[in-house]
C-alpha positions in Angstrom: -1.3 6.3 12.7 -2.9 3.7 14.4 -6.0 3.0 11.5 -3.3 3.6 9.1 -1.1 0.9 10.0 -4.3 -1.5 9.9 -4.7 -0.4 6.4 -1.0 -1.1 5.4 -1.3 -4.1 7.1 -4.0 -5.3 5.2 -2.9 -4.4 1.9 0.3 -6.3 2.8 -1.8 -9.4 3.2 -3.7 -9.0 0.0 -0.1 -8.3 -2.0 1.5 -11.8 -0.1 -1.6 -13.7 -1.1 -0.9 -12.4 -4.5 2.4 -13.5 -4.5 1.8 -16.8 -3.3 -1.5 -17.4 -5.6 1.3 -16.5 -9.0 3.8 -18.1 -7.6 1.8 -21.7 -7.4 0.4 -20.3 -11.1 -3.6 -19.3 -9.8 -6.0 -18.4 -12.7 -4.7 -17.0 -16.1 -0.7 -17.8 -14.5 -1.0 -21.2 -14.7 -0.4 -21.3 -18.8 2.6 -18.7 -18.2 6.2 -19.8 -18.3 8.2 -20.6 -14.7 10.0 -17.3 -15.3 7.2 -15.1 -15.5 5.8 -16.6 -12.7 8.4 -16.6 -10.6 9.3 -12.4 -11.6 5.6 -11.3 -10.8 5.6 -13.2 -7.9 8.9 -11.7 -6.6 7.3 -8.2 -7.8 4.1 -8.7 -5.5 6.3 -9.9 -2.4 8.1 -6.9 -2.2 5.6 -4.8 -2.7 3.8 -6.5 0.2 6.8 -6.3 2.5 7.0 -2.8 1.8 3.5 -2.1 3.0 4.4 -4.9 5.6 7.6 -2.2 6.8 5.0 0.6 6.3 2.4 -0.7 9.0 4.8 -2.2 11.6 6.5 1.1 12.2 3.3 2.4 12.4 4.8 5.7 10.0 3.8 4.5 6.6 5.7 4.8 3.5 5.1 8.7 2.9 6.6 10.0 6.4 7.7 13.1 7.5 10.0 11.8 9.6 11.7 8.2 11.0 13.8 5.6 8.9 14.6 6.5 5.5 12.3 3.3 4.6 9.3 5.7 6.4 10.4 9.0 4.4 11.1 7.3 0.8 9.6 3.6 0.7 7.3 5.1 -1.8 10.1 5.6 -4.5 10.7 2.0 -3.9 7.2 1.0 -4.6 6.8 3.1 -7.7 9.9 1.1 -9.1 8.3 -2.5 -8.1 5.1 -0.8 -10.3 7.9 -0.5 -12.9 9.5 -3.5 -12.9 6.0 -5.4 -12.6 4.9 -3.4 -16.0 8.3 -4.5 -17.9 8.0 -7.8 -16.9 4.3 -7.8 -18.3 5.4 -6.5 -21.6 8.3 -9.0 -21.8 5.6 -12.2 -21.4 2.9 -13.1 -23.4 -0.7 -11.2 -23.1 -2.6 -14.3 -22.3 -0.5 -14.9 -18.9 -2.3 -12.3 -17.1 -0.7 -8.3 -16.2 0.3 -7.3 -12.4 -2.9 -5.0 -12.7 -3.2 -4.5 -8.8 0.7 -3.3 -8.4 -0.5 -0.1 -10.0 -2.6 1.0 -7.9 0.2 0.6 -5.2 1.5 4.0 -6.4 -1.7 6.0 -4.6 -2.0 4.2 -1.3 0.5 6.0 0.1 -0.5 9.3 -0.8 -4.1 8.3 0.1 -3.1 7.3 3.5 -1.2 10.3 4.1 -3.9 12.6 3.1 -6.5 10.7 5.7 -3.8 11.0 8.1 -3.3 14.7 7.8 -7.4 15.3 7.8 -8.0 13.4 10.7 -5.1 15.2 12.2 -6.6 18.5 11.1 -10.6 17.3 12.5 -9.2 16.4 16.0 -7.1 19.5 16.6 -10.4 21.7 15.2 -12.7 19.7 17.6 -10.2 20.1 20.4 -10.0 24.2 19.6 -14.1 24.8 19.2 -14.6 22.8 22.6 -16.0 19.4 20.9 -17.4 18.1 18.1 -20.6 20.4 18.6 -19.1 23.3 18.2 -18.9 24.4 21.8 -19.7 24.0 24.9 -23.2 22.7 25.3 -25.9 24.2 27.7 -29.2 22.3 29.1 -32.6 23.8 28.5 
């Protein structure tokens, strides 16, 4: 999972530069209150440690086997989603909405599902002798 743990790690970068961007009060967050701040901030963190967990044990969040973190850290992202969209409704429409944590939900899955086809390609190309189609004769 070598290009997948490149894409979790990237992600966790984007989600940590989030973080940091609300928590200093960036764009439409700076006429929010300290509070709201402060919870979408701590929302966006985890969200990006858990994609930061995902890519260094190089399993993901969506795992068949490993850590518990590896098998279920997706149920843990889907309730950071949660808890972003509460604290949204509880603050005023004008401070800006966690939009991005939503679409935290389908990396996983999306990751997963490249995973599985490359898996699925290689082990075809490997059984049909290359990615020709077999073995290849000069003219």
């Amino acid at each position: 999972m070598k290009l997948g743990a490149v894409v979790y790690a990237l992600i966790a970068v984007g989600w940590l530069v989030s973080a940091g961007a609300v928590f200093r009060g960036y764009g439409t967050y700076a006429a929010a209150d300290r509070w709201y701040q402060l919870a979408i901030s701590a929302v966006l963190l985890l969200t990006g440690v858990m994609f930061g967990v995902g890519a260094l044990t190089r399993r993901g969040l969506v795992s068949d086997d490993g850590p518990r973190i590896c098998r279920q850290g997706w149920i843990v992202v889907i309730a950071l989603v949660g808890a972003g969209i509460v604290v949204s409704f509880l603050g005023e429409s004008e401070w800006g909405a966690p939009y991005p944590t939503a679409s935290a939900i389908f990396i996983p899955g999306w990751i997963k599902r490249l995973q599985v086809k490359y898996y699925e390609g290689r082990a075809e190309a490997v059984s049909s002798g290359g990615p020709g189609g077999g073995s290849r004769t000069g003219s």
